[in-house]
C-alpha positions in Angstrom: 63.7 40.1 -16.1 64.1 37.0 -18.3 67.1 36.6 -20.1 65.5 34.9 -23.9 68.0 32.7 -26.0 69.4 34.3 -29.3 71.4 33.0 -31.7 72.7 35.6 -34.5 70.9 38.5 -32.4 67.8 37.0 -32.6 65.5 36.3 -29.9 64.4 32.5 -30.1 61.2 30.6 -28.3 62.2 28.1 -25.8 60.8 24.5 -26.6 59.6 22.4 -23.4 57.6 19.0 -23.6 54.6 18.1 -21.1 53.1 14.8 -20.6 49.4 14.2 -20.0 49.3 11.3 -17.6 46.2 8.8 -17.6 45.2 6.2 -15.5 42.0 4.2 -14.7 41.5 2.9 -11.1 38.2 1.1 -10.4 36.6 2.5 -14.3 37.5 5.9 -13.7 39.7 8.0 -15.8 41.9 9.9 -13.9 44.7 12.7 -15.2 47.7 13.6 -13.2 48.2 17.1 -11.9 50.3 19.2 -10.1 50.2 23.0 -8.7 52.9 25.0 -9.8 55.1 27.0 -7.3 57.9 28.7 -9.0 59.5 31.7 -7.5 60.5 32.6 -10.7 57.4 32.8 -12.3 54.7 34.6 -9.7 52.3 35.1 -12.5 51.3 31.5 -12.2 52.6 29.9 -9.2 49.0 28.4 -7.9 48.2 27.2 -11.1 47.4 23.6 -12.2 49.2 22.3 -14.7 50.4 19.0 -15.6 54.2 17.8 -15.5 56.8 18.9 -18.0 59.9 20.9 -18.5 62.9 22.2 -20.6 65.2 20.2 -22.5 69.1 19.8 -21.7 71.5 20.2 -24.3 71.4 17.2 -26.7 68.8 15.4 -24.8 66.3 13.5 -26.7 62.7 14.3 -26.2 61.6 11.4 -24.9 64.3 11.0 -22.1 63.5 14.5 -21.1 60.1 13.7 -20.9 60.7 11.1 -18.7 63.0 13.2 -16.6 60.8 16.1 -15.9 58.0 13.5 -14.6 60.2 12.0 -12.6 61.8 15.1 -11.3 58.2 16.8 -10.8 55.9 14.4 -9.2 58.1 11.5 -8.9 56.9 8.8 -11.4 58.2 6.6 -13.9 56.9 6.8 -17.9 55.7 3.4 -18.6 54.2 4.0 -22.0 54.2 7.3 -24.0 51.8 7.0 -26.9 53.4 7.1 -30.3 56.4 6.4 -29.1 56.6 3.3 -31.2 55.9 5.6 -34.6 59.1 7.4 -34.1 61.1 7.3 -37.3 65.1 7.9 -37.5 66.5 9.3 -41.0 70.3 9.3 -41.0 71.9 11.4 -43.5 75.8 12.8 -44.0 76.4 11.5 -40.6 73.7 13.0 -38.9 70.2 12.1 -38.3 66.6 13.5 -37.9 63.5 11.5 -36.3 60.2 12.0 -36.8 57.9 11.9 -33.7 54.2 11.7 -33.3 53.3 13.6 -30.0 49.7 14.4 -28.8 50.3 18.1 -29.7 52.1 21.0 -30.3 51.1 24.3 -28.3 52.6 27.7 -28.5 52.1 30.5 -26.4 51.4 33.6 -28.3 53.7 35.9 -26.3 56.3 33.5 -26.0 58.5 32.5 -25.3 57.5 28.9 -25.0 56.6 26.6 -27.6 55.6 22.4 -26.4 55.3 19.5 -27.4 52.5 17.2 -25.5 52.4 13.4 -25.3 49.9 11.2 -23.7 51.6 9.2 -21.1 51.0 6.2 -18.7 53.2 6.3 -15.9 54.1 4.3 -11.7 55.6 4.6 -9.0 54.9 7.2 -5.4 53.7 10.5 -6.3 55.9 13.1 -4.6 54.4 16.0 -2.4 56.8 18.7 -3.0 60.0 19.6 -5.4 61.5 23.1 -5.7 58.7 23.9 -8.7 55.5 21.7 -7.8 53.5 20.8 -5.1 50.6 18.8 -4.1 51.2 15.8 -7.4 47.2 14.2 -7.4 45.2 12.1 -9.4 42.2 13.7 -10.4 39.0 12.8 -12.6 38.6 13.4 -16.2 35.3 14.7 -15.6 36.4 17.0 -13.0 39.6 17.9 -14.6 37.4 19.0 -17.5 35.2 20.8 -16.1 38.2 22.8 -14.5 39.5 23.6 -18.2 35.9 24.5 -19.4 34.5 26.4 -16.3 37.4 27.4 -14.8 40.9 28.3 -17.2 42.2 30.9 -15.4 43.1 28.0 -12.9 45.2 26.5 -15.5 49.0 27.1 -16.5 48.6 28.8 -19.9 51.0 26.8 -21.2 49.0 23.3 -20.8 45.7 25.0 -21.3 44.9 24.5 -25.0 46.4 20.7 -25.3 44.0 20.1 -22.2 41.1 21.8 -24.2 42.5 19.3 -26.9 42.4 16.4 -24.7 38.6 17.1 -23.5 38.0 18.3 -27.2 36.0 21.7 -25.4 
Protein backbone atom coordinates (compact mmCIF):
# COMPACT_ATOMS: atom_id res chain seq x y z
CA UNK A 1 0.00 0.00 0.00
CA UNK A 2 1.22 3.58 -0.85
CA UNK A 3 1.49 5.91 1.82
CA UNK A 4 0.05 9.53 -0.30
CA UNK A 5 1.33 12.90 1.16
CA UNK A 6 -1.29 15.09 3.14
CA UNK A 7 -1.03 18.18 4.48
CA UNK A 8 -4.14 19.44 6.69
CA UNK A 9 -5.66 15.81 6.22
CA UNK A 10 -5.68 16.06 2.73
CA UNK A 11 -4.43 13.74 0.29
CA UNK A 12 -2.05 15.68 -2.16
CA UNK A 13 -0.64 14.49 -5.83
CA UNK A 14 3.05 13.96 -6.03
CA UNK A 15 4.82 16.28 -8.64
CA UNK A 16 7.80 14.48 -10.67
CA UNK A 17 9.57 16.02 -13.80
CA UNK A 18 10.73 13.75 -16.98
CA UNK A 19 13.03 14.81 -19.60
CA UNK A 20 12.57 13.82 -23.32
CA UNK A 21 16.03 13.39 -24.55
CA UNK A 22 16.90 14.05 -28.40
CA UNK A 23 19.72 13.48 -30.36
CA UNK A 24 20.72 13.19 -34.09
CA UNK A 25 23.52 10.80 -35.13
CA UNK A 26 24.20 10.49 -38.91
CA UNK A 27 20.36 12.59 -39.74
CA UNK A 28 18.46 10.43 -37.58
CA UNK A 29 16.44 11.60 -34.68
CA UNK A 30 16.83 9.48 -31.91
CA UNK A 31 14.89 9.63 -28.27
CA UNK A 32 16.29 8.17 -25.17
CA UNK A 33 14.61 5.37 -23.33
CA UNK A 34 14.74 3.29 -20.64
CA UNK A 35 12.68 0.11 -19.23
CA UNK A 36 11.41 0.46 -15.91
CA UNK A 37 12.11 -2.13 -13.18
CA UNK A 38 10.72 -1.09 -9.92
CA UNK A 39 9.87 -3.53 -7.34
CA UNK A 40 7.71 -1.14 -5.97
CA UNK A 41 5.62 -0.61 -8.73
CA UNK A 42 4.81 -4.34 -10.53
CA UNK A 43 2.02 -2.74 -12.51
CA UNK A 44 4.60 -1.31 -14.89
CA UNK A 45 7.95 -2.71 -14.30
CA UNK A 46 8.63 -3.66 -18.25
CA UNK A 47 7.46 -0.64 -19.40
CA UNK A 48 9.25 1.98 -21.53
CA UNK A 49 9.43 5.14 -20.31
CA UNK A 50 11.79 7.92 -20.51
CA UNK A 51 13.99 9.21 -17.50
CA UNK A 52 12.59 11.28 -14.63
CA UNK A 53 11.85 11.26 -11.02
CA UNK A 54 10.66 12.97 -7.73
CA UNK A 55 11.81 16.09 -6.31
CA UNK A 56 13.88 16.51 -3.01
CA UNK A 57 12.90 18.94 -0.60
CA UNK A 58 13.77 22.43 -1.83
CA UNK A 59 15.36 21.29 -4.95
CA UNK A 60 14.76 23.33 -7.95
CA UNK A 61 13.30 21.74 -10.97
CA UNK A 62 15.90 21.99 -13.07
CA UNK A 63 18.69 20.40 -10.77
CA UNK A 64 16.33 17.64 -10.15
CA UNK A 65 15.96 17.11 -13.66
CA UNK A 66 19.41 16.80 -14.13
CA UNK A 67 19.72 14.52 -11.23
CA UNK A 68 17.16 11.92 -12.14
CA UNK A 69 19.01 11.63 -15.69
CA UNK A 70 22.00 11.18 -14.29
CA UNK A 71 20.93 8.82 -11.64
CA UNK A 72 18.70 6.79 -14.33
CA UNK A 73 20.67 6.26 -17.34
CA UNK A 74 23.81 8.01 -16.55
CA UNK A 75 24.04 11.20 -18.67
CA UNK A 76 24.66 14.71 -18.28
CA UNK A 77 21.79 17.60 -19.29
CA UNK A 78 23.57 19.75 -21.72
CA UNK A 79 20.63 21.86 -22.86
CA UNK A 80 17.05 21.77 -21.55
CA UNK A 81 14.87 23.81 -23.82
CA UNK A 82 13.34 26.90 -22.22
CA UNK A 83 15.55 26.99 -19.79
CA UNK A 84 16.75 30.38 -20.85
CA UNK A 85 12.83 31.72 -20.52
CA UNK A 86 12.80 31.08 -16.81
CA UNK A 87 11.73 34.23 -15.06
CA UNK A 88 12.52 34.95 -11.10
CA UNK A 89 9.91 37.35 -9.19
CA UNK A 90 11.16 38.17 -5.68
CA UNK A 91 8.72 39.40 -3.37
CA UNK A 92 8.69 39.92 0.70
CA UNK A 93 11.75 37.97 0.80
CA UNK A 94 10.75 35.19 -1.14
CA UNK A 95 10.50 34.42 -4.76
CA UNK A 96 8.56 32.54 -7.46
CA UNK A 97 9.91 31.66 -11.11
CA UNK A 98 8.14 31.12 -14.03
CA UNK A 99 9.25 28.11 -16.21
CA UNK A 100 8.49 27.09 -19.67
CA UNK A 101 8.58 23.20 -19.78
CA UNK A 102 7.47 21.05 -22.80
CA UNK A 103 4.40 19.97 -20.83
CA UNK A 104 2.44 19.28 -17.99
CA UNK A 105 0.78 15.69 -17.66
CA UNK A 106 -1.40 14.36 -14.93
CA UNK A 107 -2.49 11.07 -14.28
CA UNK A 108 -6.15 10.80 -13.74
CA UNK A 109 -5.94 8.41 -10.68
CA UNK A 110 -3.07 10.05 -9.27
CA UNK A 111 -1.20 10.43 -7.64
CA UNK A 112 1.34 11.94 -10.02
CA UNK A 113 1.31 15.04 -11.73
CA UNK A 114 4.78 16.09 -14.31
CA UNK A 115 6.33 18.41 -15.69
CA UNK A 116 8.17 17.39 -19.22
CA UNK A 117 11.09 19.22 -20.80
CA UNK A 118 12.89 18.62 -23.95
CA UNK A 119 16.39 17.85 -23.21
CA UNK A 120 19.86 17.36 -24.95
CA UNK A 121 22.07 15.44 -22.89
CA UNK A 122 26.29 13.25 -22.92
CA UNK A 123 28.08 11.15 -21.49
CA UNK A 124 28.00 6.75 -21.16
CA UNK A 125 24.54 5.39 -20.99
CA UNK A 126 24.34 3.20 -17.92
CA UNK A 127 22.88 -0.47 -18.19
CA UNK A 128 21.31 -0.89 -14.92
CA UNK A 129 20.28 1.21 -11.62
CA UNK A 130 18.02 -0.05 -8.86
CA UNK A 131 14.81 1.44 -11.05
CA UNK A 132 15.92 1.15 -14.86
CA UNK A 133 17.50 -1.03 -17.13
CA UNK A 134 18.53 -1.46 -20.61
CA UNK A 135 19.13 2.96 -21.17
CA UNK A 136 19.05 2.99 -25.45
CA UNK A 137 18.77 5.29 -28.13
CA UNK A 138 16.00 4.67 -30.19
CA UNK A 139 14.39 6.29 -33.54
CA UNK A 140 11.79 8.84 -33.61
CA UNK A 141 10.06 6.93 -36.15
CA UNK A 142 10.18 3.85 -34.22
CA UNK A 143 9.61 5.38 -30.91
CA UNK A 144 6.40 6.71 -32.47
CA UNK A 145 5.08 4.08 -33.82
CA UNK A 146 5.54 2.36 -30.30
CA UNK A 147 3.30 5.26 -28.73
CA UNK A 148 0.69 5.03 -31.68
CA UNK A 149 0.58 1.17 -32.26
CA UNK A 150 1.62 0.00 -29.24
CA UNK A 151 0.67 2.26 -25.60
CA UNK A 152 0.21 -0.31 -23.39
CA UNK A 153 4.14 -0.66 -23.79
CA UNK A 154 4.50 2.74 -22.41
CA UNK A 155 4.70 4.02 -18.57
CA UNK A 156 1.37 5.86 -18.31
CA UNK A 157 2.88 8.50 -16.85
CA UNK A 158 5.14 9.57 -20.07
CA UNK A 159 2.43 8.43 -22.43
CA UNK A 160 0.45 11.48 -23.31
CA UNK A 161 3.69 14.13 -23.43
CA UNK A 162 5.08 11.40 -25.86
CA UNK A 163 1.73 11.47 -27.84
CA UNK A 164 2.51 15.28 -27.57
CA UNK A 165 5.94 15.05 -28.79
CA UNK A 166 4.85 12.84 -32.04
CA UNK A 167 1.63 15.12 -32.08
CA UNK A 168 -0.60 11.47 -32.57
Amino acid sequence: MKVLPQMNGEFLYIPFVGAIIERVVGGEKQVLVQTREKKSDPKYSGSLEIPGGKFRANEDVYETLKREVKEECGLDITNISGQDKRKNYINRKDSSDIIEPFCVTQMANGPFIGIIFLCKAEGKLLSKTNETKDSQWIGYGDLKEIVDKNPERIYTAFLAPLKKYFNL
